[in-house]
ROTORFI-272469 format. One record per residue: residue in one letter; z, y, x of N, C-alpha, C, O in turn. Coordinates in pm, whole numbers, plus 50000, padded with zeros to 5 digits. Layout:
REM ROTORFI-272469
AZYXZYXZYXZYX...
REM end
This chain:
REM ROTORFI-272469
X476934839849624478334836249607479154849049615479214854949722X479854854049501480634864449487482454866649600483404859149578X482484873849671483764871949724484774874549652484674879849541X485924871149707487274878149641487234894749595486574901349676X487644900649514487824913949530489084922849694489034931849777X489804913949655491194911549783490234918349915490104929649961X489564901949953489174903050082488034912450095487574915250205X487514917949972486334928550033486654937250037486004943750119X487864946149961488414961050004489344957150098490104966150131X489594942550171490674949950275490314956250429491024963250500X489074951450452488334954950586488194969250581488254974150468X487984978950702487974991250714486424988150764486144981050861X485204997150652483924993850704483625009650674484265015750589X482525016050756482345028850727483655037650687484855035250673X482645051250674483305062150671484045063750586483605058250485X485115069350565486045073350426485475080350352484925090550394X485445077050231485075082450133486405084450022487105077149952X486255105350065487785110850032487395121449902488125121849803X486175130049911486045143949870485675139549708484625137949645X487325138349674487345137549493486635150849401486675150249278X486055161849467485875171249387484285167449336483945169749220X483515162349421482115154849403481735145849314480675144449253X482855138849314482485129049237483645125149108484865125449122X482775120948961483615122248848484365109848798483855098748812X485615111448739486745103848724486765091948823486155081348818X487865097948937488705086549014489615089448972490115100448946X490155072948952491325068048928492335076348971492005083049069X493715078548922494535081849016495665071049080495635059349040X496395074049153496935064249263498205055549172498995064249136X498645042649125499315043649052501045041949130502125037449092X500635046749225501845049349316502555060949281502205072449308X504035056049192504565067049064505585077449178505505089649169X506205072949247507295079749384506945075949492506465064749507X507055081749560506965080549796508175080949793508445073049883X509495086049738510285088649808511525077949711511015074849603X512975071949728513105066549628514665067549730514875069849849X515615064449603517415061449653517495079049684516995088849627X518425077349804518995094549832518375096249935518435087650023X517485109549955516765115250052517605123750124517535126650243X518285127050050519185140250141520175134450224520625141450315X520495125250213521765121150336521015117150420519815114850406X521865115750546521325112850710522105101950734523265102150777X521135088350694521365076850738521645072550857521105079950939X522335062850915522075065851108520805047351129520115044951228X520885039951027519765031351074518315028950981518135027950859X517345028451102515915033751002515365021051046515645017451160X514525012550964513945001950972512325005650891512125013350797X511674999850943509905005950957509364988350902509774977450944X508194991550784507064976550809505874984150841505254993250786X505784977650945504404978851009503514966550984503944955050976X501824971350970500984960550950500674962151102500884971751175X499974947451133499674938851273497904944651253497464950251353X497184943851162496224950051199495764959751149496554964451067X494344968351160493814977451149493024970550985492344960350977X493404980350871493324976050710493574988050635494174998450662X492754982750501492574992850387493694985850324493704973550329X494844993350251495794988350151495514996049983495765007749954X495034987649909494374996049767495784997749693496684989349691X495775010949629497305014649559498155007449466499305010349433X497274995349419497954987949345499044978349400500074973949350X498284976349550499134969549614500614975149689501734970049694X499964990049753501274994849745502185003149664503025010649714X501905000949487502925004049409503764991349432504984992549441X503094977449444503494963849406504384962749523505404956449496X504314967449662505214964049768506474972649740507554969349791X506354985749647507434997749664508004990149552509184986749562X507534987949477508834983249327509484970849381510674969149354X508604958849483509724945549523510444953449641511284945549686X510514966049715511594967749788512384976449730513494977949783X512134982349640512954988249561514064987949490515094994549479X513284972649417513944969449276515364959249415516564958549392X514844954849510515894947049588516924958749657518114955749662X516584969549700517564979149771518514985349648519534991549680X518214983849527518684993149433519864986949362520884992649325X519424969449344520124961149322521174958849396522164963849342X521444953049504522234949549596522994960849639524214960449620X522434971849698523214984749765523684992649648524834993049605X522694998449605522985009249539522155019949553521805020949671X521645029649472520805038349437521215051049583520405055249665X522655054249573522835062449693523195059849797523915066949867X522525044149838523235039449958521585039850077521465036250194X520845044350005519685039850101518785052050062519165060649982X517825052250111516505063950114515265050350127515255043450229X514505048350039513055041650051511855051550075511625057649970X511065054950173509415062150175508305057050181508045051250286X507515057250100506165052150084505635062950222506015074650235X505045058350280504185066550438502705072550409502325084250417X501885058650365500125063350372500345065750213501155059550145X499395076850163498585085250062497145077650057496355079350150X496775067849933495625065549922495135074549875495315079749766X494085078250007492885087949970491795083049995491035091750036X491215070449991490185069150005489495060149921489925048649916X488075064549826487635060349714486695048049693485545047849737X487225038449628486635024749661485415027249526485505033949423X484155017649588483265022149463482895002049459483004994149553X482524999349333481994987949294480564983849247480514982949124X479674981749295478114980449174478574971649110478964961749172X478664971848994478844958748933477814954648846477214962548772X477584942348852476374932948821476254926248693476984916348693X475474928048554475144919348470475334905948493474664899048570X476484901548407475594883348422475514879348264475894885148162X475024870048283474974863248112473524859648091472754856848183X473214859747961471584863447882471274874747864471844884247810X470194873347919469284885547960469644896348016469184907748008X470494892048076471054901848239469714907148336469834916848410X468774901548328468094906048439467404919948369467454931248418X466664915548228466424931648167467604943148129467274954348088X468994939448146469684948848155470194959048340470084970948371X470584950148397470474953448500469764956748584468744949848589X469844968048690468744973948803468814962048962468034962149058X469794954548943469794950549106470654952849159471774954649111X470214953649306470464962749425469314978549424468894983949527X469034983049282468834990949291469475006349231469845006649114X469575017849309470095024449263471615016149332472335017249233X472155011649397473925006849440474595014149466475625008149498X474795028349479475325038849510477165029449437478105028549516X477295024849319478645021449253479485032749198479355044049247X480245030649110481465036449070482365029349097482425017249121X483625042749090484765046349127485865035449084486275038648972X486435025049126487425020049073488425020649123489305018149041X488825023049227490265025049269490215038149387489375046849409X491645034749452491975039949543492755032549668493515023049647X492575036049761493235029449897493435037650018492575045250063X494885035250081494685037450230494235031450319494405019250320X493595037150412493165033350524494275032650655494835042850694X494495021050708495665021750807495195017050988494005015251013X495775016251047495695017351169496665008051227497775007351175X496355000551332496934988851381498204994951404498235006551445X499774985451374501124994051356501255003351314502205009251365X500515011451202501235021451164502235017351040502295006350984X503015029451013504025024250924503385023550751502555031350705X503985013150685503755010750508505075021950490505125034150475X506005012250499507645014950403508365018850484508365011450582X509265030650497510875027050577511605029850539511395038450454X512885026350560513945025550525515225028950564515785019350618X516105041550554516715047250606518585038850521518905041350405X519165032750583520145030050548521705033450673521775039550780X522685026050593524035024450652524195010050732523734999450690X524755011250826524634991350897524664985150846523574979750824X525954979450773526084972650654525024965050596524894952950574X524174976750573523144974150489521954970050535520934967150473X522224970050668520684961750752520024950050687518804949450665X520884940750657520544929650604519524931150509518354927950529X519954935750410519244936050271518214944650281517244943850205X518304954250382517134964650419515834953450470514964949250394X515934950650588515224938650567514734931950516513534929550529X515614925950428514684914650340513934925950227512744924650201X514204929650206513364943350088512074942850183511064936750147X512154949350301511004951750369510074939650352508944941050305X510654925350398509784912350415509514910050274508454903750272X509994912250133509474907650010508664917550021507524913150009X508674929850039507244941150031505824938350111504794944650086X505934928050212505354925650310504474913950267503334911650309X505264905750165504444898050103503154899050006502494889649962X502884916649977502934919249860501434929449944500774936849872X501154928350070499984933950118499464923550179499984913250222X498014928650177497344920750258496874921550406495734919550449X497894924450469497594923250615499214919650678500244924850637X499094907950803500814901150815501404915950897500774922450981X502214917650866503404929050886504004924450982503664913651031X505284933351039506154930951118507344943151115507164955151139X508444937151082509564947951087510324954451209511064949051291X509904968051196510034974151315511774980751319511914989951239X513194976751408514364988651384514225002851439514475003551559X513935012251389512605023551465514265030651539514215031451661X515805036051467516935040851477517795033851433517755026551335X519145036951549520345030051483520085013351566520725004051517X519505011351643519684996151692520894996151794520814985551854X521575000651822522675000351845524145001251778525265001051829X523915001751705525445001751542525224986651505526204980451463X523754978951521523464970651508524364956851571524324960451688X525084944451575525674937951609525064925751600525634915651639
REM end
């Protein structure tokens, strides 16, 4: 019985497998910006999503969490009203054996032999609370900072929790 793809890269099993110079064509990350809105101003409130457990997040998923908090902070506020940062760098290289099926799959395919796999993606590896996204805004803008964070939160696979890391006091 074949699993989800989801649930088998999200567990952290063995060692990372990082050293792209070894091995030929990995993917690259399709995570297009880390940094997004205005970086240079000094926001005074910073809001953090943290995942609840210890998980691999594959880059597709966190391009998919940065564009739904994005496309919501950009909308509502405004492009220079906020600073968005992507945190973890997937560096670590997911490999797949993948298996014949059909007619006459068994004379095409080796098995479980030779499983070493190729390269199909990329993922971070994370650590119980560390940070995905944060979010550097104006009070005002707490609200919507927020919910950006919780639609991004939907959008990984491990349950999150929004952390106010600065500024909880401007807060009302």
């Amino acid at each position: 019985m074949a699993r989800k793809p989801a649930v088998m890269y999200r567990q952290v099993k063995g060692q990372a497998y990082t050293r792209k110079e070894y091995m030929g064509g990995v993917p690259n990350p399709r995570i297009n910006q880390f940094d997004m809105g205005n970086p240079k101003e000094d926001f005074p409130v910073t809001v953090s999503l943290c995942v609840k457990n210890r998980v691999q997040i594959r880059h597709t998923a966190l391009e998919a969490s940065r564009i739904a908090a994005n496309r919501l902070m950009s909308k509502q506020v405004g492009v220079a009203n906020y600073h968005l940062k992507v945190k973890p760098y997937p560096h670590h290289v997911l490999r797949e054996n993948k298996l014949a099926t059909g007619a006459g799959a068994d004379r095409v395919s080796s098995g479980m032999r030779h499983a070493f796999g190729k390269n199909v993606g990329t993922a971070a590896r994370l650590e119980r609370e560390q940070e995905v996204l944060t979010i550097r805004c104006n009070p005002q803008n707490f609200g919507q900072a927020k919910k950006a964070l919780w639609k991004a939160a939907m959008k990984l696979p491990s349950p999150c929790y929004i952390e106010v890391e600065k500024g909880r006091h401007l807060l009302n």
